[in-house]
PQR file of N, CA, C, O and H, with PARSE charges and radii, in Angstrom:
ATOM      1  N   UNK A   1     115.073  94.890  93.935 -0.4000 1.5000
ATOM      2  CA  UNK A   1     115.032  94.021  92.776 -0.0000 2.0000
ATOM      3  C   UNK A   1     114.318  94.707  91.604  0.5500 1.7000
ATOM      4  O   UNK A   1     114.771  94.808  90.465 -0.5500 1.4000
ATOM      5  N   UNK A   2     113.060  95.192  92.073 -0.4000 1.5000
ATOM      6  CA  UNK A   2     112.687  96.032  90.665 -0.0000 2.0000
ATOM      7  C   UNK A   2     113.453  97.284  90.135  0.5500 1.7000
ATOM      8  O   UNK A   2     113.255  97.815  89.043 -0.5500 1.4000
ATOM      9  H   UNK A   2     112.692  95.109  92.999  0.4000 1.0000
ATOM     10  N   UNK A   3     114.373  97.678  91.094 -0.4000 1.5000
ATOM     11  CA  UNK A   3     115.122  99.069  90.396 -0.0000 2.0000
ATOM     12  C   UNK A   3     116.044  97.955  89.551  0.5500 1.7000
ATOM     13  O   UNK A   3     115.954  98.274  88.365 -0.5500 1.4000
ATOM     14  H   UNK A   3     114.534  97.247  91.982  0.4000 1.0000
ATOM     15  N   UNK A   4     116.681  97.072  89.660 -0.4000 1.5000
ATOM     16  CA  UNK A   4     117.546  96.277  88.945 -0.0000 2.0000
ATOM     17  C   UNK A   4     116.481  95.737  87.726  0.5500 1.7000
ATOM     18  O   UNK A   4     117.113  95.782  86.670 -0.5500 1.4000
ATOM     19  H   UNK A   4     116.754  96.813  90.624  0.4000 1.0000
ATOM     20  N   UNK A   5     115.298  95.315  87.523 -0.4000 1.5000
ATOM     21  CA  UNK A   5     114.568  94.776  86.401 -0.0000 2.0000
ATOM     22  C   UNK A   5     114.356  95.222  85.627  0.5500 1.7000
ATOM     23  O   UNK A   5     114.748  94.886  84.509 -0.5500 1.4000
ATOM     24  H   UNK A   5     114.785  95.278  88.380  0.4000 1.0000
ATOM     25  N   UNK A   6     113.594  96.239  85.897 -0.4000 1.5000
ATOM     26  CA  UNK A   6     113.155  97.115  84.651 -0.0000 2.0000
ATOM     27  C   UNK A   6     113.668  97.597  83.872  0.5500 1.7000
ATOM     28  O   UNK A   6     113.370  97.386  82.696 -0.5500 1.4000
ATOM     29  H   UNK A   6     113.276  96.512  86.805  0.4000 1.0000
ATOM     30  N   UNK A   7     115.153  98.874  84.429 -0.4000 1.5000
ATOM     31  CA  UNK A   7     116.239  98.528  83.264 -0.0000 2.0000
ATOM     32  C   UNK A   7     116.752  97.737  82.330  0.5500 1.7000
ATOM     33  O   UNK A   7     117.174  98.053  81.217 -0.5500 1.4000
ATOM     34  H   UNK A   7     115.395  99.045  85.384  0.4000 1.0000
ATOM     35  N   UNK A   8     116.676  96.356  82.997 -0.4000 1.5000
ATOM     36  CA  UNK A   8     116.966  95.214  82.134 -0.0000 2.0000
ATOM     37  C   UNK A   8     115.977  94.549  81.278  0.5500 1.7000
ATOM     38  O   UNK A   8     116.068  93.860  80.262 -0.5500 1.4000
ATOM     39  H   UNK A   8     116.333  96.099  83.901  0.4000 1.0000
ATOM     40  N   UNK A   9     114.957  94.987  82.036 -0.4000 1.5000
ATOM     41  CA  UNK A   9     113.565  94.884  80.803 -0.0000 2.0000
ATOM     42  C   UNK A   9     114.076  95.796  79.049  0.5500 1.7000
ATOM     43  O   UNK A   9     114.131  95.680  77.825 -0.5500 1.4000
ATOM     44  H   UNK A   9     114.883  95.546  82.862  0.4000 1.0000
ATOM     45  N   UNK A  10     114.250  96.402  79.859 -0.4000 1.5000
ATOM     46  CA  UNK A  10     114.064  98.186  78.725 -0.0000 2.0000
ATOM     47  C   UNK A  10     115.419  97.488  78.073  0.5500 1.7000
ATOM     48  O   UNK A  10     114.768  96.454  77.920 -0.5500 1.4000
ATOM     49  H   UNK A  10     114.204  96.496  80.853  0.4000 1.0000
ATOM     50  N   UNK A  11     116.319  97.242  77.714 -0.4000 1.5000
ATOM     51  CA  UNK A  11     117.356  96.904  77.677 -0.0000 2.0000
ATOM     52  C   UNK A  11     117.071  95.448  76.625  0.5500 1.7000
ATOM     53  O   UNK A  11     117.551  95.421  75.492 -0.5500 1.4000
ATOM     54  H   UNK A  11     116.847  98.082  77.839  0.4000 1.0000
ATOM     55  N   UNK A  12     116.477  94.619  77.017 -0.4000 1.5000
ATOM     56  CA  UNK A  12     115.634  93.764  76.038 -0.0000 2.0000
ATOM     57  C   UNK A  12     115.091  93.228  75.209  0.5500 1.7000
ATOM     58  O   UNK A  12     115.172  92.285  74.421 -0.5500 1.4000
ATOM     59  H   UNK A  12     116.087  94.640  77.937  0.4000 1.0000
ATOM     60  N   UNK A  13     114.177  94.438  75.694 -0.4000 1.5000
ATOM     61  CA  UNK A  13     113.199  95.147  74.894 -0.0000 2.0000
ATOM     62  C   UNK A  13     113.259  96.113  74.229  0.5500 1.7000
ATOM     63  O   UNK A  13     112.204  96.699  73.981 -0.5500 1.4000
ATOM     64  H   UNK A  13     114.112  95.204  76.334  0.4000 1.0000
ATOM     65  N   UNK A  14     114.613  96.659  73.665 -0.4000 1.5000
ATOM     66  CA  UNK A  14     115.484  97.693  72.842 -0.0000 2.0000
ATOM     67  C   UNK A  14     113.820  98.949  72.834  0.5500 1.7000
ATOM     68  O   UNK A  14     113.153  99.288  71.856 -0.5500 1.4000
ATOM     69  H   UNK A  14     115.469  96.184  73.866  0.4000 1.0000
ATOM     70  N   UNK A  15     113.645  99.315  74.223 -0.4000 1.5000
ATOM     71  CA  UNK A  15     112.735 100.410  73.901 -0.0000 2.0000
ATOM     72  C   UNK A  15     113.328 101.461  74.936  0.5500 1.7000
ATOM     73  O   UNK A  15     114.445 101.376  75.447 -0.5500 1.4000
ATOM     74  H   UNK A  15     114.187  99.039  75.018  0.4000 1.0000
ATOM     75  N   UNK A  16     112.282 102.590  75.187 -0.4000 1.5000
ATOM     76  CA  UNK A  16     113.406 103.773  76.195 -0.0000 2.0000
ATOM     77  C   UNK A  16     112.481 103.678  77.322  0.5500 1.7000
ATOM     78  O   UNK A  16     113.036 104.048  78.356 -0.5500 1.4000
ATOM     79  H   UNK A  16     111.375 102.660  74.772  0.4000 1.0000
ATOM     80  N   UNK A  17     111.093 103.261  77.516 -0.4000 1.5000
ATOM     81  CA  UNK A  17     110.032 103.149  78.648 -0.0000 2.0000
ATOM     82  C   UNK A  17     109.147 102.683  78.137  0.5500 1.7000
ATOM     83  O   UNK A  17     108.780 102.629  76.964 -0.5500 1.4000
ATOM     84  H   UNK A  17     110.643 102.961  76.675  0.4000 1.0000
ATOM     85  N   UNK A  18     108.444 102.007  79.840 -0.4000 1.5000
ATOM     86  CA  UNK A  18     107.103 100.796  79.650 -0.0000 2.0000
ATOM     87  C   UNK A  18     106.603 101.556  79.888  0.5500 1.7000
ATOM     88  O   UNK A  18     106.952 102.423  80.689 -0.5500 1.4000
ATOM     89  H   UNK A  18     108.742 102.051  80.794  0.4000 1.0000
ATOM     90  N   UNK A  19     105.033 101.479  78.932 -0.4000 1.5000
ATOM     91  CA  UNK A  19     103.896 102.252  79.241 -0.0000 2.0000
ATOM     92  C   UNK A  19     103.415 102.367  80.172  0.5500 1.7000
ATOM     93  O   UNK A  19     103.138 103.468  80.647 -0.5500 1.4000
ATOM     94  H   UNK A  19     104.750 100.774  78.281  0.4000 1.0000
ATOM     95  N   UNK A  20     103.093 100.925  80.888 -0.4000 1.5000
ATOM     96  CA  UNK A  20     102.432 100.262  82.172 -0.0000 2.0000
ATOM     97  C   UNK A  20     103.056  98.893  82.737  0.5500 1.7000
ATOM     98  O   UNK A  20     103.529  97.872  82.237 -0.5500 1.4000
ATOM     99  H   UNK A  20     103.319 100.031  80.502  0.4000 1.0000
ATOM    100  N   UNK A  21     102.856  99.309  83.835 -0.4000 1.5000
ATOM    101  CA  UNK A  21     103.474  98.431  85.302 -0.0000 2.0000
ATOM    102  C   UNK A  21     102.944  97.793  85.562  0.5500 1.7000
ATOM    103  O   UNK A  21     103.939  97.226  86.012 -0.5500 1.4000
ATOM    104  H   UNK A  21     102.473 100.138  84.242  0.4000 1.0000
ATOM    105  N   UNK A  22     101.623  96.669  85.964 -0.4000 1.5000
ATOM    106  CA  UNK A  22     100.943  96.444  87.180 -0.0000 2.0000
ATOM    107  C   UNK A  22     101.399  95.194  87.814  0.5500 1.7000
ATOM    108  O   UNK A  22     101.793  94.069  87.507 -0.5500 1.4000
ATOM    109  H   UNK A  22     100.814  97.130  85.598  0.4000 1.0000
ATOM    110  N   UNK A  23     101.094  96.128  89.125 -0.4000 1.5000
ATOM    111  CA  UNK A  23     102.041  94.900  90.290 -0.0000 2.0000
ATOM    112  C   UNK A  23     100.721  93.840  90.423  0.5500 1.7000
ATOM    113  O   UNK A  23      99.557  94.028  90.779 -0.5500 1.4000
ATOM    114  H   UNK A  23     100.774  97.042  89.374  0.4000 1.0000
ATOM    115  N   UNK A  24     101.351  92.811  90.032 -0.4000 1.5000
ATOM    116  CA  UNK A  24     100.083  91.726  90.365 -0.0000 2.0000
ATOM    117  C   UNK A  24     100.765  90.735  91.233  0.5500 1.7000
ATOM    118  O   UNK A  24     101.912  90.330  91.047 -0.5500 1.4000
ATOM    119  H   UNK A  24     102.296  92.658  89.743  0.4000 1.0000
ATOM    120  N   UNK A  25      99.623  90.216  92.621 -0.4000 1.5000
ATOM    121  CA  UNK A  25     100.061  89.476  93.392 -0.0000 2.0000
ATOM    122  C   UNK A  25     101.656  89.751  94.004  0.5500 1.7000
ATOM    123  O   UNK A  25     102.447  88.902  94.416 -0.5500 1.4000
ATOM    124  H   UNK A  25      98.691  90.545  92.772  0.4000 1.0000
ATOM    125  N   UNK A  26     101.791  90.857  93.937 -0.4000 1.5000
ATOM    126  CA  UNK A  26     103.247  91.413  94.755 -0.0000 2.0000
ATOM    127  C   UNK A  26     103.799  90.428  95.826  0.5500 1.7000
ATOM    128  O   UNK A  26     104.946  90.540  96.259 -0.5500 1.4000
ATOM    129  H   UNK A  26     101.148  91.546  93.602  0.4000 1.0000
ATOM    130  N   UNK A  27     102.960  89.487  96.223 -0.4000 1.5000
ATOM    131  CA  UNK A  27     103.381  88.647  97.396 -0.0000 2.0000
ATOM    132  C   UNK A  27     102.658  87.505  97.190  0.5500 1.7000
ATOM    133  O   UNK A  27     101.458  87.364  97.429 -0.5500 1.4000
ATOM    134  H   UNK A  27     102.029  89.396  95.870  0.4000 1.0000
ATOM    135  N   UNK A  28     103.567  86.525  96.648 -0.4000 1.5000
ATOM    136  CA  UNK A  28     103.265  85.146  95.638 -0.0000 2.0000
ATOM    137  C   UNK A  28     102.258  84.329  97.418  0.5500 1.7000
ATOM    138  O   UNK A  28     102.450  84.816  98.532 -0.5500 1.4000
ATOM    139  H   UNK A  28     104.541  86.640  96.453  0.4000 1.0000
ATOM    140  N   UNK A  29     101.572  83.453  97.235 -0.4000 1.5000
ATOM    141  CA  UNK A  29     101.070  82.287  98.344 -0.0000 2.0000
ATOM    142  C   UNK A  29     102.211  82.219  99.267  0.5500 1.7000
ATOM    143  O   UNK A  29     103.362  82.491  98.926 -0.5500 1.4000
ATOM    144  H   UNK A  29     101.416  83.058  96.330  0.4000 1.0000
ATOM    145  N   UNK A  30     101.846  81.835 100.494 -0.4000 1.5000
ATOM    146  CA  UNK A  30     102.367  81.351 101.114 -0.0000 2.0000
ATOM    147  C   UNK A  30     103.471  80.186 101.015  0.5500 1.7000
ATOM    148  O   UNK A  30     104.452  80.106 101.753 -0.5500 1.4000
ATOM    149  H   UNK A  30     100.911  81.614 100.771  0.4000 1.0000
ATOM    150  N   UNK A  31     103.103  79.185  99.846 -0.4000 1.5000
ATOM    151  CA  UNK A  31     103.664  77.970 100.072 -0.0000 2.0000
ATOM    152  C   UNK A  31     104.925  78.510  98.977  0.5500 1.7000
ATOM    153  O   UNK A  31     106.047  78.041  99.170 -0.5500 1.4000
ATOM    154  H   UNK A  31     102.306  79.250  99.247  0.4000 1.0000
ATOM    155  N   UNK A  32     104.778  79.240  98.132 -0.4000 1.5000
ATOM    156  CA  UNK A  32     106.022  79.635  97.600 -0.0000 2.0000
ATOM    157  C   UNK A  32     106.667  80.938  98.022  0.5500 1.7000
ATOM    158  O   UNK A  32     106.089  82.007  98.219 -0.5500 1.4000
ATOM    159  H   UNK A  32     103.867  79.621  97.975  0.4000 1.0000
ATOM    160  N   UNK A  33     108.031  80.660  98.135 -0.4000 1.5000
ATOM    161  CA  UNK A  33     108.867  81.383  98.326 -0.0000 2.0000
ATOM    162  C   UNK A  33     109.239  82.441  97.680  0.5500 1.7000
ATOM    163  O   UNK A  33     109.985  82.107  96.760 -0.5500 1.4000
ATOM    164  H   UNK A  33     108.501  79.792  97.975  0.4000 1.0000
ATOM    165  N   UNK A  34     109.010  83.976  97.743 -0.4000 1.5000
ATOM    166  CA  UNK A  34     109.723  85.099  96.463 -0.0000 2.0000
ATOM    167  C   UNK A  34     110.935  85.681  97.282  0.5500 1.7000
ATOM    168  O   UNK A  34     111.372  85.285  98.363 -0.5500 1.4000
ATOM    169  H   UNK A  34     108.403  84.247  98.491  0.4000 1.0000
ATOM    170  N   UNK A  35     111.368  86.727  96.490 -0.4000 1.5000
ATOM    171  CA  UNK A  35     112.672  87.326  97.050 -0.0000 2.0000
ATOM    172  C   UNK A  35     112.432  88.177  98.383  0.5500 1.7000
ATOM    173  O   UNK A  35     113.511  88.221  98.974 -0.5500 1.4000
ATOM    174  H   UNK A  35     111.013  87.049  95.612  0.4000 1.0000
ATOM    175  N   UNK A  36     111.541  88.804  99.021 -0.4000 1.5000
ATOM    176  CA  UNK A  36     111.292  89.045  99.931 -0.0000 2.0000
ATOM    177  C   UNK A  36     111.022  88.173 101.160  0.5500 1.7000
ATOM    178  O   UNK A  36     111.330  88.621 102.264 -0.5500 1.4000
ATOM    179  H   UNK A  36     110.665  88.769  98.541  0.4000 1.0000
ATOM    180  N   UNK A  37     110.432  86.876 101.043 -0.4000 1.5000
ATOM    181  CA  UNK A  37     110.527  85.929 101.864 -0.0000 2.0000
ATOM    182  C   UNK A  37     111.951  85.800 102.653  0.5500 1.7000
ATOM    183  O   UNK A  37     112.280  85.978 103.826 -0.5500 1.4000
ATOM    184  H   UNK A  37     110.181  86.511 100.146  0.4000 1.0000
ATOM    185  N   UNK A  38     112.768  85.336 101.250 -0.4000 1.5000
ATOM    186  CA  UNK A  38     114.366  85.003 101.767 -0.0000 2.0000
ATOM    187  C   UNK A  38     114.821  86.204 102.290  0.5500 1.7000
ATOM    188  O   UNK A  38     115.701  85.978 103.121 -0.5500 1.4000
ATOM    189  H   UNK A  38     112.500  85.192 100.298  0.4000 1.0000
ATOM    190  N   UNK A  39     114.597  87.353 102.157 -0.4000 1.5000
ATOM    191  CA  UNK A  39     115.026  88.525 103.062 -0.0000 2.0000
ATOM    192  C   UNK A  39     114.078  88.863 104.416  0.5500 1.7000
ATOM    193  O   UNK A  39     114.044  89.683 105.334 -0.5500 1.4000
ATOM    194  H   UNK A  39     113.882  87.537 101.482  0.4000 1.0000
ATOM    195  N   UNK A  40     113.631  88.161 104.128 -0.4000 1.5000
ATOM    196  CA  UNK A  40     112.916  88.343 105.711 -0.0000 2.0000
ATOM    197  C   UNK A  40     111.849  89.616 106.040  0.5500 1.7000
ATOM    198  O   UNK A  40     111.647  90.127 107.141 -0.5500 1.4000
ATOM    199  H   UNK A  40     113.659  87.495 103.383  0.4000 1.0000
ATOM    200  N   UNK A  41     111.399  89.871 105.102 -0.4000 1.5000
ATOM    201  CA  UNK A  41     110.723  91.645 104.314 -0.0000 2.0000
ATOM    202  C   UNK A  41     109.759  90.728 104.650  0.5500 1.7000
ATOM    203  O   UNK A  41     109.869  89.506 104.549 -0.5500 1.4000
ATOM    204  H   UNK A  41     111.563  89.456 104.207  0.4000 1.0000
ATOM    205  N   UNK A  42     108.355  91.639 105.247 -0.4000 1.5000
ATOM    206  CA  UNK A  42     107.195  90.818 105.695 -0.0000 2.0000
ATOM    207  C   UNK A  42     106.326  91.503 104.239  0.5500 1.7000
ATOM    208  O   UNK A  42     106.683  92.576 103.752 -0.5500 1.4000
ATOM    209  H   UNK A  42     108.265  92.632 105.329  0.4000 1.0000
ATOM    210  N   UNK A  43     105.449  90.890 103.815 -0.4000 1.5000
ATOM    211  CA  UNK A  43     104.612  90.446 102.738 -0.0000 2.0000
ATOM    212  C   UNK A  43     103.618  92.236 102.116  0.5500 1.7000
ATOM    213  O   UNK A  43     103.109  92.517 101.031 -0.5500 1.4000
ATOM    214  H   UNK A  43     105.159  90.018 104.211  0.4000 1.0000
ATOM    215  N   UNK A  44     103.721  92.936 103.255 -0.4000 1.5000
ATOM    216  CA  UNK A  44     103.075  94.088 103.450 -0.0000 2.0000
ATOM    217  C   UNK A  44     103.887  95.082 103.217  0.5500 1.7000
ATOM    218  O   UNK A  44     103.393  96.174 102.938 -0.5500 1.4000
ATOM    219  H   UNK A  44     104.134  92.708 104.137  0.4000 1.0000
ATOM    220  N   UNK A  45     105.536  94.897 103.289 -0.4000 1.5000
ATOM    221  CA  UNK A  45     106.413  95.890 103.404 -0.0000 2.0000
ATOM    222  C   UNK A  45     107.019  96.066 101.774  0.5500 1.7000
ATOM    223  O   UNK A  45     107.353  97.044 101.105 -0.5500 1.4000
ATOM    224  H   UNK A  45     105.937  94.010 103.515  0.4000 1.0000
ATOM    225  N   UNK A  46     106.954  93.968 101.414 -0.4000 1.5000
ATOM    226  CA  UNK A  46     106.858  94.014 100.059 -0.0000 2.0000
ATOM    227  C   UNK A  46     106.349  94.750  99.183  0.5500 1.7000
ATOM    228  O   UNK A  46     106.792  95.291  98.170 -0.5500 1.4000
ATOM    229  H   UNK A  46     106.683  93.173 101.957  0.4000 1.0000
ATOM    230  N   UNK A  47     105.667  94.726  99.527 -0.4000 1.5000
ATOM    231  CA  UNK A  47     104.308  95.420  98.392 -0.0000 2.0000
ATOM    232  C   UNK A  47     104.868  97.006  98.685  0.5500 1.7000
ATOM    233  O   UNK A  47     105.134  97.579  97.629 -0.5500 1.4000
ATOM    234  H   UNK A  47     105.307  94.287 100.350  0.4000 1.0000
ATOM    235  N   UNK A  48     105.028  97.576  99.532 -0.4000 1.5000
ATOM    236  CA  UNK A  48     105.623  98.831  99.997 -0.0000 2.0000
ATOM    237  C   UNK A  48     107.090  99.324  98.796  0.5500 1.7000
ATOM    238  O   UNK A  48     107.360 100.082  97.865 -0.5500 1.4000
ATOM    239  H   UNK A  48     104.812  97.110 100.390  0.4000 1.0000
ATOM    240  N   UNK A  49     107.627  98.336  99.599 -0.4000 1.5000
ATOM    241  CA  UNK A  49     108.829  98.444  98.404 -0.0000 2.0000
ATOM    242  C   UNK A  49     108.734  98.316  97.069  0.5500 1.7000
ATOM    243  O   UNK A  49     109.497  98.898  96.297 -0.5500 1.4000
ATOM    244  H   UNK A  49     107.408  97.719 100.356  0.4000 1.0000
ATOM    245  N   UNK A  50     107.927  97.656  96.756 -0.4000 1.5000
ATOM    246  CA  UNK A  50     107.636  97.577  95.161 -0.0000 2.0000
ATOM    247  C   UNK A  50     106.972  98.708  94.340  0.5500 1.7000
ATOM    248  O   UNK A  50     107.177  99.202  93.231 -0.5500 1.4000
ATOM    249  H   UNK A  50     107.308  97.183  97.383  0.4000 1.0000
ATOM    250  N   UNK A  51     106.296  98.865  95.111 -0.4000 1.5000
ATOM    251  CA  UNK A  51     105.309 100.128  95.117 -0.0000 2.0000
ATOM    252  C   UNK A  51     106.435 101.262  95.001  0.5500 1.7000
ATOM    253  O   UNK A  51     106.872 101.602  93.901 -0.5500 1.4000
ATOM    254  H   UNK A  51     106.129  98.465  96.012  0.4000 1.0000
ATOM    255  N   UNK A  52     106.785 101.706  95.953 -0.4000 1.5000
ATOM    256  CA  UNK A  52     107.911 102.982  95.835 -0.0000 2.0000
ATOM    257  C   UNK A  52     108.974 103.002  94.866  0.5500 1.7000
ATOM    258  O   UNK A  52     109.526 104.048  94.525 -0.5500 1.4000
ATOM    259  H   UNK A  52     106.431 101.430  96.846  0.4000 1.0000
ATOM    260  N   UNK A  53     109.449 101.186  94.147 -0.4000 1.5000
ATOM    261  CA  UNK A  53     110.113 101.243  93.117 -0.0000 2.0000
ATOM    262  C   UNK A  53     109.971 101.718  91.957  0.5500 1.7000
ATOM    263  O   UNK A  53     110.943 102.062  91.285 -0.5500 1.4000
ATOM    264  H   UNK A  53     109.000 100.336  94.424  0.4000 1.0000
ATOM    265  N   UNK A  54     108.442 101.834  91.441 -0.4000 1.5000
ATOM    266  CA  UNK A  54     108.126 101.483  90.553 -0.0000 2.0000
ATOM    267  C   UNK A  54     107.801 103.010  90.447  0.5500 1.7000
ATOM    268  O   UNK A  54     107.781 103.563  89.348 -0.5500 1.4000
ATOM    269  H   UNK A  54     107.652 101.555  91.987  0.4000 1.0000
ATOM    270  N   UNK A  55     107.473 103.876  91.955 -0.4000 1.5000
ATOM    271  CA  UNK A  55     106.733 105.160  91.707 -0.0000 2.0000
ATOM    272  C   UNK A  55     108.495 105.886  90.835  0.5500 1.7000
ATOM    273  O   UNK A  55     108.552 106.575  89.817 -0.5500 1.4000
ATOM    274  H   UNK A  55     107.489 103.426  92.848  0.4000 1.0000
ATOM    275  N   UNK A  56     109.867 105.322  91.837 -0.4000 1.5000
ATOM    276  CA  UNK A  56     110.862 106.030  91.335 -0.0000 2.0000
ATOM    277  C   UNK A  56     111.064 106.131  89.731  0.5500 1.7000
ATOM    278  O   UNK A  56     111.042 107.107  88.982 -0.5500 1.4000
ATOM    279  H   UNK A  56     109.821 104.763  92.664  0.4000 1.0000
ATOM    280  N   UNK A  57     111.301 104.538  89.451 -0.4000 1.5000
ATOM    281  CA  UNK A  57     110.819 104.516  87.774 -0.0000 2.0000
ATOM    282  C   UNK A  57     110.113 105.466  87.006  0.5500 1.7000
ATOM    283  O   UNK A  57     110.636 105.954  86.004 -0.5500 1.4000
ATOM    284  H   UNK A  57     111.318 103.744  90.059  0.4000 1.0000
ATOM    285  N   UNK A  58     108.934 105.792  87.386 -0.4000 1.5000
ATOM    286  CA  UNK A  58     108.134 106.400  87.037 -0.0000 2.0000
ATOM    287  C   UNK A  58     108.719 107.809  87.048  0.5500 1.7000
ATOM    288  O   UNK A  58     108.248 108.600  86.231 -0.5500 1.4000
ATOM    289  H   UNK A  58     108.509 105.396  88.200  0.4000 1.0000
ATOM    290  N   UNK A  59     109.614 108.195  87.810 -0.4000 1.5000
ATOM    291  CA  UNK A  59     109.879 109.847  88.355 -0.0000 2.0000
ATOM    292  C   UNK A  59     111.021 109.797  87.223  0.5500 1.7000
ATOM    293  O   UNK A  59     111.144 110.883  86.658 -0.5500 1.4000
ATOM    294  H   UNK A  59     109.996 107.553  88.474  0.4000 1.0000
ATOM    295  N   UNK A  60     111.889 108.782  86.759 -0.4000 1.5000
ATOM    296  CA  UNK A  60     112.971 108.710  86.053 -0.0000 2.0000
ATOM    297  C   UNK A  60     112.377 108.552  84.549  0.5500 1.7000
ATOM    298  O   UNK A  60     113.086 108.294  83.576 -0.5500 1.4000
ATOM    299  H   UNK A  60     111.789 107.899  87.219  0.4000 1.0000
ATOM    300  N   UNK A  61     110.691 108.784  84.494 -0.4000 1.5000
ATOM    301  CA  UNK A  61     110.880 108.302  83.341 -0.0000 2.0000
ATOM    302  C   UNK A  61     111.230 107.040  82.633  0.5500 1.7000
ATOM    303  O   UNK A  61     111.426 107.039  81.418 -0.5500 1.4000
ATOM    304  H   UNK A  61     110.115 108.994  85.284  0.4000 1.0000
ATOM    305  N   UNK A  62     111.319 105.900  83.406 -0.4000 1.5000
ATOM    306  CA  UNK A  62     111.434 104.648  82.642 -0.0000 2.0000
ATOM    307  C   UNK A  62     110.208 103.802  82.324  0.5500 1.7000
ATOM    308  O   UNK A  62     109.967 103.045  81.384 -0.5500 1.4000
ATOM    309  H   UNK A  62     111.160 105.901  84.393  0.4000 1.0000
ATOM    310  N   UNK A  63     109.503 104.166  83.401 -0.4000 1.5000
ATOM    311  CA  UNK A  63     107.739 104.004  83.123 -0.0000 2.0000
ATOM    312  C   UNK A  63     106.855 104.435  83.206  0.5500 1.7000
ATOM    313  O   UNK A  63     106.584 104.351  84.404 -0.5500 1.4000
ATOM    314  H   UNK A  63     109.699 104.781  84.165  0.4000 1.0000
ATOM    315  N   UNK A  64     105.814 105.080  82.546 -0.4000 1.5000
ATOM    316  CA  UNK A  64     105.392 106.130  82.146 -0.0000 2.0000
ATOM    317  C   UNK A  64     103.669 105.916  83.532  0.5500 1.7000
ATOM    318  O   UNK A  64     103.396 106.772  84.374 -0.5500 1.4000
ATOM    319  H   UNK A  64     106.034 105.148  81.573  0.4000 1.0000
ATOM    320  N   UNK A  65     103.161 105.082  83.402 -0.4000 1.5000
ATOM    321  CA  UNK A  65     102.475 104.448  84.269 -0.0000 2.0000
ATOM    322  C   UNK A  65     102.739 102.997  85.275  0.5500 1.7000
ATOM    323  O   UNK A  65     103.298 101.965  84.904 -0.5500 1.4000
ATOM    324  H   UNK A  65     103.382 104.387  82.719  0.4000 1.0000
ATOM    325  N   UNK A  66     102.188 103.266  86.557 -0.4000 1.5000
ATOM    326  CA  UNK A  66     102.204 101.829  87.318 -0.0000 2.0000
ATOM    327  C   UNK A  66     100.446 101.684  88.008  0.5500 1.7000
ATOM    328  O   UNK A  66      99.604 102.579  88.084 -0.5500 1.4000
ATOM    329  H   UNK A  66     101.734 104.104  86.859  0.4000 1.0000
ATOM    330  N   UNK A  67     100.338 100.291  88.417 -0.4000 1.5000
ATOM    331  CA  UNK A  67      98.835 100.340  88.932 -0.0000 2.0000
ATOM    332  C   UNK A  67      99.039  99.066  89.214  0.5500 1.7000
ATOM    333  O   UNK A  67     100.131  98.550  88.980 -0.5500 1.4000
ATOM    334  H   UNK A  67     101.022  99.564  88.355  0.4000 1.0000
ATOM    335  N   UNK A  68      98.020  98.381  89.753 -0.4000 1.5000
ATOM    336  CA  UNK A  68      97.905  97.038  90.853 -0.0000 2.0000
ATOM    337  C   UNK A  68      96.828  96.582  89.938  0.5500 1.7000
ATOM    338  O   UNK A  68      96.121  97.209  89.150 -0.5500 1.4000
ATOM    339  H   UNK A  68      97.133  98.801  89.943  0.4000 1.0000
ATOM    340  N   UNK A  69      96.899  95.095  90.309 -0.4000 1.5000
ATOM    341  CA  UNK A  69      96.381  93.999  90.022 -0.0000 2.0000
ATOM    342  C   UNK A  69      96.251  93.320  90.769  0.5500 1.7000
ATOM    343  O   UNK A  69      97.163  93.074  91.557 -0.5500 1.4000
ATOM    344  H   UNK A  69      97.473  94.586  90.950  0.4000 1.0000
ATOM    345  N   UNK A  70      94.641  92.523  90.860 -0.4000 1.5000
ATOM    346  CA  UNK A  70      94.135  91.476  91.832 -0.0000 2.0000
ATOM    347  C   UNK A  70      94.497  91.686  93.490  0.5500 1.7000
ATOM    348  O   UNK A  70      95.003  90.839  94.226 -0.5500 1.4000
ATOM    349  H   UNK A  70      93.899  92.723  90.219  0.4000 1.0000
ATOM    350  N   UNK A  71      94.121  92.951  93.817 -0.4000 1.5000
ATOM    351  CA  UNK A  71      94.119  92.763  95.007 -0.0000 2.0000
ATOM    352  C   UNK A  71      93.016  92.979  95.976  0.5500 1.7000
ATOM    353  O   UNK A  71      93.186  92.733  97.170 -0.5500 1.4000
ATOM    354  H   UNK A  71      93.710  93.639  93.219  0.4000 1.0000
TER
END
């Protein structure tokens, strides 16, 4: 899902790359549901995947920095 966003961010946001990323709360409460829930991706693997999305971004040049929040 984030290789699909950010493009569409950038795209938007008529710019060529985001300065900064930060993944905050990568894995919403329990009582709500995110897109990893419905795939059955456990909460830890999430964050995994997001993480490695964001590093690719980064390798492509679409975002220049990434970093975490509140964890």
């Amino acid at each position: 899902m984030t290789l699909k966003t950010v493009p569409r961010f950038l795209t938007e946001l008529k710019v060529d790359y985001i300065d900064l990323v930060l993944m905050h709360a990568p894995a919403l409460p329990v009582v709500q549901k995110n897109n990893c829930d419905r795939r059955g991706v456990s909460r830890s693997d999430c964050r995994k995947e997001t993480w490695k999305a964001l590093s690719e971004l980064k390798e492509q040049g679409l975002v220049r920095n990434v970093g975490v929040s509140n964890f």
